[in-house]
C-alpha positions as CSV (number, residue, x, y, z in Angstrom):
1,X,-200.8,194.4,130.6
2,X,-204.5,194.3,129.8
3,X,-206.0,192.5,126.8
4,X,-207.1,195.2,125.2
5,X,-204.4,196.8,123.0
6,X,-202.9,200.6,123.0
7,X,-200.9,200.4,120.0
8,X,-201.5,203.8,117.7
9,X,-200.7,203.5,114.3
10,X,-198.3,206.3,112.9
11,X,-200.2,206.4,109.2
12,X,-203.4,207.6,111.3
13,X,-201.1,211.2,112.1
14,X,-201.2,212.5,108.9
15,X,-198.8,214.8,107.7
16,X,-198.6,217.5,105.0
17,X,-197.2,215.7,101.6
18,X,-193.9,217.4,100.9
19,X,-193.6,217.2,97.2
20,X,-196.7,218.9,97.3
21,X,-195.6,222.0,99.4
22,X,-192.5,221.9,97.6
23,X,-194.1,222.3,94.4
24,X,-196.7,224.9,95.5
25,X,-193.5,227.2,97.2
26,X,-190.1,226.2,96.2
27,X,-189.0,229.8,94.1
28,X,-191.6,231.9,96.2
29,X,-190.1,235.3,97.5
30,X,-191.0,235.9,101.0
31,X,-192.8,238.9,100.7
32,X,-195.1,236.0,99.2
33,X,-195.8,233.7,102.3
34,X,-198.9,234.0,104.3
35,X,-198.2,234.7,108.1
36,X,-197.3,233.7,109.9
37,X,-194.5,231.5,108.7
38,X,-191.5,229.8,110.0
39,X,-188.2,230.6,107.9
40,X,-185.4,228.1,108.4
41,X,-181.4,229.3,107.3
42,X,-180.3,225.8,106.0
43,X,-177.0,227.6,105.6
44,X,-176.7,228.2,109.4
45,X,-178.2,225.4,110.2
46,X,-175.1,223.3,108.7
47,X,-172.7,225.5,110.2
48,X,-174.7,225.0,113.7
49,X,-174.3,221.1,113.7
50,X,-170.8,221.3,112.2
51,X,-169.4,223.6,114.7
52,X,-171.1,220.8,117.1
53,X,-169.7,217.7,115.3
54,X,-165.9,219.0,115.4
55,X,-166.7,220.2,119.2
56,X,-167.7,216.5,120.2
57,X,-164.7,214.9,117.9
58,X,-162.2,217.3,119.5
59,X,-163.3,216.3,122.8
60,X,-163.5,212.3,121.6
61,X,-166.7,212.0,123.1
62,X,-169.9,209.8,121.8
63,X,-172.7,211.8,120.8
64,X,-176.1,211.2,121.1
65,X,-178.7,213.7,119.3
66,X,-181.6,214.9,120.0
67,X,-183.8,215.0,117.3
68,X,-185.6,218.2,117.8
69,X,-187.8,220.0,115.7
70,X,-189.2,216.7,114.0
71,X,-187.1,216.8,110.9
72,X,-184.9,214.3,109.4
73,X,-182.3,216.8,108.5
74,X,-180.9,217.0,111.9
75,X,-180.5,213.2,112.2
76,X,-179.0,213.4,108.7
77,X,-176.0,215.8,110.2
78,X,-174.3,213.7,112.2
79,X,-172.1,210.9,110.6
80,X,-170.5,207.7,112.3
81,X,-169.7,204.9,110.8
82,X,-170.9,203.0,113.6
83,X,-174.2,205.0,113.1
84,X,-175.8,208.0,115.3
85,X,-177.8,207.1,118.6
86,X,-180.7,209.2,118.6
87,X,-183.4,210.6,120.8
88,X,-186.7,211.9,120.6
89,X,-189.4,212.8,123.0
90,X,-192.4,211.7,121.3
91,X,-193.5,208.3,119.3
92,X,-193.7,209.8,116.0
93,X,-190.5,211.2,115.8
94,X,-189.1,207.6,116.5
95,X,-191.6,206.1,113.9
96,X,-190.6,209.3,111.2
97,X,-186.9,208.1,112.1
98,X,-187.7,204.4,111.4
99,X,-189.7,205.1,108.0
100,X,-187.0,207.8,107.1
101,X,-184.7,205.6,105.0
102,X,-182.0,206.5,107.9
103,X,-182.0,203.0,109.6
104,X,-181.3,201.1,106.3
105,X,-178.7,203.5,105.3
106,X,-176.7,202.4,108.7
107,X,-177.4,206.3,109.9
108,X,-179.2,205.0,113.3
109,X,-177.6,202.7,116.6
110,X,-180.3,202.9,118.4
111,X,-183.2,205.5,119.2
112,X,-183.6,206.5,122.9
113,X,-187.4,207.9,124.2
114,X,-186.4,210.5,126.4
115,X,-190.2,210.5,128.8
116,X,-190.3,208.1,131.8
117,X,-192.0,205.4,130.3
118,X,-196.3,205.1,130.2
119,X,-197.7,201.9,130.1
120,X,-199.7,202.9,127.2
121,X,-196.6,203.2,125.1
122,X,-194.8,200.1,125.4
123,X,-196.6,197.8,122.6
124,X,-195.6,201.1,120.3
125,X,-192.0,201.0,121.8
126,X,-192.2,197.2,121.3
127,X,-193.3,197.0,117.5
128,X,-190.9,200.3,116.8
129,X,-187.4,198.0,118.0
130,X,-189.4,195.3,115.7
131,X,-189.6,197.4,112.6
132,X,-186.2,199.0,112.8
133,X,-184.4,196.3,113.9
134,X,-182.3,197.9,116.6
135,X,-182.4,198.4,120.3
136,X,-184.9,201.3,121.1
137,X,-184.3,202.6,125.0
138,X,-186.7,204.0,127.3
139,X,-186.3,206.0,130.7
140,X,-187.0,205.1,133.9
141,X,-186.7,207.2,137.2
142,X,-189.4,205.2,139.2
143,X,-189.6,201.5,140.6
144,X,-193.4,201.6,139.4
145,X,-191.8,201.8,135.7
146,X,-189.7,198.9,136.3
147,X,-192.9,197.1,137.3
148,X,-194.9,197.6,134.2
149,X,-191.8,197.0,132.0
150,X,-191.6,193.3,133.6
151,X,-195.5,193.3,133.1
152,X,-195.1,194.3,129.3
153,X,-192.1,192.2,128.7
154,X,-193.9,188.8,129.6
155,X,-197.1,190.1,127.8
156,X,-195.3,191.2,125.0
157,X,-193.0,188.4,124.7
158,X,-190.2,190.9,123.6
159,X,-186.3,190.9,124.4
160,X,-186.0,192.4,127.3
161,X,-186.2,196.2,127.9
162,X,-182.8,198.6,128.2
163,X,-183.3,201.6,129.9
164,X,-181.5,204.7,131.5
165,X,-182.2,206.1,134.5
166,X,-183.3,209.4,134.4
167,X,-181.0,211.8,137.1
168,X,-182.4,215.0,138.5
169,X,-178.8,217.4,138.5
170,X,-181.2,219.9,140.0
171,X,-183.2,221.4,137.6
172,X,-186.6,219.3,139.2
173,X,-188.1,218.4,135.9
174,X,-187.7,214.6,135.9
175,X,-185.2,211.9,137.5
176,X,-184.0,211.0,140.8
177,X,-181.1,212.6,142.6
178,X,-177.5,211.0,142.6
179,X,-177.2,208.9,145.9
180,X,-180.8,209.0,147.2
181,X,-183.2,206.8,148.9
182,X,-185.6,207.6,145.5
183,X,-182.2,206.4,143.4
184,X,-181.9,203.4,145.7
185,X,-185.5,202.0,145.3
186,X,-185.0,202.2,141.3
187,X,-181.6,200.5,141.2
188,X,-183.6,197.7,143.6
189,X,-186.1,197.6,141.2
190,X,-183.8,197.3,138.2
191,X,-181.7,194.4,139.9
192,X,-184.7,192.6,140.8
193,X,-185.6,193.2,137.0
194,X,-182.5,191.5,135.8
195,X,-182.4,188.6,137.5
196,X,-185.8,187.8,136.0
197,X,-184.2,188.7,132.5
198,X,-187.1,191.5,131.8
199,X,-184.4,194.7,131.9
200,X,-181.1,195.5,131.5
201,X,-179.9,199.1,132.7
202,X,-177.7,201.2,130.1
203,X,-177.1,203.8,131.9
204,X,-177.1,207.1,133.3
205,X,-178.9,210.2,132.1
206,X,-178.8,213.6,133.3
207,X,-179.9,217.0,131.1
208,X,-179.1,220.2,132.8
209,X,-181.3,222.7,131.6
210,X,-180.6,225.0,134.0
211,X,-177.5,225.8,131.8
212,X,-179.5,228.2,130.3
213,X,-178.7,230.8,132.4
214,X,-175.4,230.9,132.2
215,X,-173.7,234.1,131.9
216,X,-170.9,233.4,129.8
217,X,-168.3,230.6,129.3
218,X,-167.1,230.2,132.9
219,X,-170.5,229.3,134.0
220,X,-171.2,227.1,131.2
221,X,-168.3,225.3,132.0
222,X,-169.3,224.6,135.8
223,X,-173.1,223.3,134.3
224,X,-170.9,220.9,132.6
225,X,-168.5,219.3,135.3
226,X,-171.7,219.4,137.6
227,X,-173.8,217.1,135.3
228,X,-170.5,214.8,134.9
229,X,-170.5,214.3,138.5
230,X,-174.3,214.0,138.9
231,X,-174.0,210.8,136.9
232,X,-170.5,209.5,138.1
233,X,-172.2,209.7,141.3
234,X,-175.1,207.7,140.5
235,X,-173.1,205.4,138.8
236,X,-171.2,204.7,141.9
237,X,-173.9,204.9,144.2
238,X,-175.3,202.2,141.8
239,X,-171.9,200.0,142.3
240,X,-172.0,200.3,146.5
241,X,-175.8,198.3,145.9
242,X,-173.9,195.6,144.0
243,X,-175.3,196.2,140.1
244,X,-172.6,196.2,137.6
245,X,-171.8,198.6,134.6
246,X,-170.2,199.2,132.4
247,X,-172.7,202.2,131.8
248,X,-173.1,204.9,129.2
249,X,-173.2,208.4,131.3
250,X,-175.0,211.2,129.4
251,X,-174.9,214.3,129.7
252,X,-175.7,217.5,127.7
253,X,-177.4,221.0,127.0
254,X,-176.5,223.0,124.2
255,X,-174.3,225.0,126.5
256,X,-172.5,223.3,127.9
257,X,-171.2,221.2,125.4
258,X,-170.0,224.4,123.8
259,X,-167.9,225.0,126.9
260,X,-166.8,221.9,127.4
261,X,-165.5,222.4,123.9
262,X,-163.0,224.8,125.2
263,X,-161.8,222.4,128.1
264,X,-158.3,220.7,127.8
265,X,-159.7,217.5,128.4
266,X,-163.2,216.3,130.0
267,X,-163.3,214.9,133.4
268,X,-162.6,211.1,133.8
269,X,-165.4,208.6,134.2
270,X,-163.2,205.8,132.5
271,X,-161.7,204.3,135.8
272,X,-164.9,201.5,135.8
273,X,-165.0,201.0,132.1
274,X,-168.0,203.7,131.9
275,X,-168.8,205.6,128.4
276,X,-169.2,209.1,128.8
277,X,-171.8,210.1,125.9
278,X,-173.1,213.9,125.1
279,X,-176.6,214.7,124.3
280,X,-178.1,218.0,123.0
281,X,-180.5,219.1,120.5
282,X,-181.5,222.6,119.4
283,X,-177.6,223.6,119.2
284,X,-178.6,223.3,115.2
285,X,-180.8,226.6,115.5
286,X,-179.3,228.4,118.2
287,X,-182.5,230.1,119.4
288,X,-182.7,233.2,121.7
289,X,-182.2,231.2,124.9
290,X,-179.1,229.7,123.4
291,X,-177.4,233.0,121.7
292,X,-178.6,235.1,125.3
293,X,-176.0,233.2,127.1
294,X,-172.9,234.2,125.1
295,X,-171.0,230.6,124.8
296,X,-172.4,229.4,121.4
297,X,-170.7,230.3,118.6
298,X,-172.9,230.1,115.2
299,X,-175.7,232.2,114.0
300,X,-179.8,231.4,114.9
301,X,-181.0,229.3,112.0
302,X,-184.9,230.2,112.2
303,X,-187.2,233.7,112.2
304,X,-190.9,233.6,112.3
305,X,-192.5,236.0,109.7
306,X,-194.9,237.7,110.6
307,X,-197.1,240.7,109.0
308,X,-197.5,244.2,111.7
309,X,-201.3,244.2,111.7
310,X,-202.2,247.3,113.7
311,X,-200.8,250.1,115.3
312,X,-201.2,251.9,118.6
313,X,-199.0,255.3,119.0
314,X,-200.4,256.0,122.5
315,X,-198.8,253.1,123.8
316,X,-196.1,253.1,121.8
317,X,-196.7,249.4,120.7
318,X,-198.0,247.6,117.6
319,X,-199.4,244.1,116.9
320,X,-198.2,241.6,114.9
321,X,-199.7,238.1,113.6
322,X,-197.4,236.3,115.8
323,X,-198.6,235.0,119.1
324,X,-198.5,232.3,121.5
325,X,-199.3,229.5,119.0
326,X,-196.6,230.2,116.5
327,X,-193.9,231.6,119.2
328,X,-194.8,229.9,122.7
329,X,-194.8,231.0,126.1
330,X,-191.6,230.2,126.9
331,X,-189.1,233.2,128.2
332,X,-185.1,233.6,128.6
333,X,-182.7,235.7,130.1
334,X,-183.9,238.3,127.5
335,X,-186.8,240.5,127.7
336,X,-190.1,239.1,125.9
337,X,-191.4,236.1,124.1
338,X,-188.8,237.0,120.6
339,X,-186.4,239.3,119.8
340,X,-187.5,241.2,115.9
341,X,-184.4,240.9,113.9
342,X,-185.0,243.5,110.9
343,X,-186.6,246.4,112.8
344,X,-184.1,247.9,115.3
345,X,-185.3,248.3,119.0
346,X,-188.5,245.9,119.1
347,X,-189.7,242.7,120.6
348,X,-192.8,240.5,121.1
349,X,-193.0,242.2,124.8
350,X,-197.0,239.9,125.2
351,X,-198.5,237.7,123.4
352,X,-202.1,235.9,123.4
353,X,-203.2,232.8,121.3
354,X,-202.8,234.7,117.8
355,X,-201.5,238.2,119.1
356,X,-198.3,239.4,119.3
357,X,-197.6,242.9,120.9
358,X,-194.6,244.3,119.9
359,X,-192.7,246.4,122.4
360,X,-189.7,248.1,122.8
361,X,-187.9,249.7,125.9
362,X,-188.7,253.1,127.0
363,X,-185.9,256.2,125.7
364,X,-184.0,253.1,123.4
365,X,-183.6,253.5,119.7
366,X,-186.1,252.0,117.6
367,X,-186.9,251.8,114.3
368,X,-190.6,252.9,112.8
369,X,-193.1,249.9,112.4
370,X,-196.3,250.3,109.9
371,X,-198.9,248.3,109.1
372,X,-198.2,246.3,106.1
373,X,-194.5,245.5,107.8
374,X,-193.5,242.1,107.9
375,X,-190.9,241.6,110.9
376,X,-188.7,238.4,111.4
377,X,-188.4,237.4,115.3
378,X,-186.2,235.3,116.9
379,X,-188.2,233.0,118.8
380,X,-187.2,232.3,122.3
381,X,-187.5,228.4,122.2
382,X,-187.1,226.7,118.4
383,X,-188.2,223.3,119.4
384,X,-191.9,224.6,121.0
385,X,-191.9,227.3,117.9
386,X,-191.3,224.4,115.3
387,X,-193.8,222.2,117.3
388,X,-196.4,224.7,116.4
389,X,-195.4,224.6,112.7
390,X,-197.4,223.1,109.5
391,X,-194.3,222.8,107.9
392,X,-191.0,225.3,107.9
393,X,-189.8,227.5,104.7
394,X,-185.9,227.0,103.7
395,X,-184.0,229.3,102.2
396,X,-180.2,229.5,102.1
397,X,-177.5,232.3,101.6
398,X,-177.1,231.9,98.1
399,X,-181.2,233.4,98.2
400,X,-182.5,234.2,101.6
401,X,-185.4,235.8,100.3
402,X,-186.6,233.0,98.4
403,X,-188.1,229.3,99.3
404,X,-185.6,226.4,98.2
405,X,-187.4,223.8,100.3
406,X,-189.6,222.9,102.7
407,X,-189.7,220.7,105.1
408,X,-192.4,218.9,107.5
409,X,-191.9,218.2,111.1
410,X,-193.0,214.9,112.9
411,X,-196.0,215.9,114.7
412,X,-198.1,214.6,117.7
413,X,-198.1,212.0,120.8
């Protein structure tokens, strides 16, 4: 570790003040907001996490959550008495958890940082656990990691470091494949590690994201005993080099835990003493990637509003206020970057930075679009649509077209 520190403080990412936005919108109609504006169903939002919570208790797994979207109203959903373990991907969602009131009201076990580890972020990791109190986990997938963990840990003079090992099921995004060379030179690492006291390995963590293109529950259901033997594997693999669980072995997408809901029973990983734990995160909104592959139950939770700001008859196509920085470039098994859920027959078919062309397929139905229109879309991704939010507009059933509440996301690095 060098002298010189690379601790951020969280105050310096200022965030919107919430009693002021609630005062300044709470009774507003729609028709009222400026565009383009993200509309959260907090009605279908509970439903989303309870159909969740009584998937996971009939299938008497632990759950971990992923705190998506940067609100505290996900991490309020679930209730143990033992607490929740949580994960998040950046720093201030950990920090927004810690400051939340959730730790002190026994909501939180322990918070797990979902990124292979940086250097830079281990004196932030190191005075988070501090704060809160309670173990806070990072991932590790290469021996490097394990080296600047010891480093930290004797500059730091913290307790030492638990981590999962991050376990690539396929989808090449991050993690090292069950039973390789790249595995073995980790789990080296790691037992070198704790011998010197520095780490202690949790466990094993796979996320299959390729799940997403499942086609229906039988596929969703063979995503999900894939990742349980991606980590059972590693697990094992770890055993033959002499290191010695128990572990925790998570697993999760959206999909699949919806599948594995369905499931008589879910595949044995008990025969070592190992936990098997569930992880998943935007199953509270159910975007368009989620409902496209026709296993989640539920309704989408979120639209972005947006105002129809020109119009092109040749083409066939208008424009809305909607682009890349309020939907993202991320695409799904359906067509486009969203899906407009009040005008029959049209999606965002392109987008730019601040344009969003709206589309529709040749001969099909449509409904007429004017200027002036305001169209709802179904993004294709809610946690990158959030991500590009200010803050997010709630309504409910009881009122969907006016503001109850509003709520900020955690934002930045």
């Amino acid at each position: 570790m060098s002298a010189k520190s690379t601790f951020t403080p969280f105050e310096l990412l200022r965030l919107p003040s919430k009693s002021a936005l609630v005062e300044e919108f709470q009774g507003r109609k729609l028709d009222e907001l400026r565009t383009p504006a993200l509309i959260l169903n907090r009605t279908a939002f509970a439903e989303n996490c309870s159909h969740v919570a009584k998937a996971v208790e009939a299938l008497g797994l632990e759950f971990r959550m992923h705190v998506k979207n940067g609100t505290r109203i996900q991490a309020e959903s679930v209730s143990s008495p033992a607490g929740a373990g949580l994960i998040v991907s950046t720093l201030p969602e950990a920090w927004g958890i810690a400051e939340s009131g959730l730790v002190e009201a026994g909501r939180v076990k322990d918070i797990l940082y979902s990124m292979p580890v940086a250097a830079d972020k281990m004196e932030d990791l190191t005075a988070l656990e501090e704060k809160m109190r309670l173990p806070v986990l990072v991932m590790v997938d290469h021996p490097t990691q394990i080296q600047a963990l010891t480093k930290a840990h004797k500059a730091l003079g913290r307790k030492p470091w638990k981590c999962f090992v991050k376990i690539n099921g396929g989808g090449n995004r991050a993690g090292v494949r069950p039973e390789s060379d790249e595995l073995g030179a980790v789990l080296d690492a790691i037992q070198g590690a704790e011998s010197e006291g520095s780490v202690e390995m949790a466990g094993f963590y796979s996320h299959f994201g390729q799940s997403y293109a499942s086609d229906g529950q039988e596929d969703a259901q063979t995503f999900f005993e894939g990742e349980v033997e991606c980590v059972s594997k590693a697990a094992a693999f770890a055993r033959s080099k002499g290191l010695k669980g128990p572990w925790v072995l998570s697993v999760g997408a959206t999909p699949t835990i919806h599948a594995a809901s369905s499931l008589d029973s879910t595949p044995n990983v008990q025969a070592e003493g190992d936990r098997l734990e569930y992880h998943a995160g935007c199953y509270c909104i159910n975007d368009l990637q989620q409902l496209s592959t026709g296993v989640v139950p539920g309704r989408t939770a979120i639209r972005v509003l947006s105002s129809v700001v020109s119009s092109y008859p040749e083409r066939k196509e208008a424009l809305c206020d909607a682009g890349a920085l309020s939907l993202s470039k991320d695409r799904g098994r359906e067509p486009g970057f969203g899906q407009v859920s009040n005008k029959r027959g049209w999606r965002v078919g392109r987008v730019s930075q601040e344009h969003g062309i709206l589309t529709h397929d040749e001969g099909s139905e449509r409904d007429e679009i004017s200027i002036g229109d305001r169209v709802q879309i179904i993004p294709q991704h809610a946690c990158l649509t959030c991500a590009c939010q200010p803050w997010i507009y709630v309504i409910d059933d009881k009122d969907p077209e006016t503001v109850a509440d509003v709520w900020v996301p955690w934002k930045g690095w």
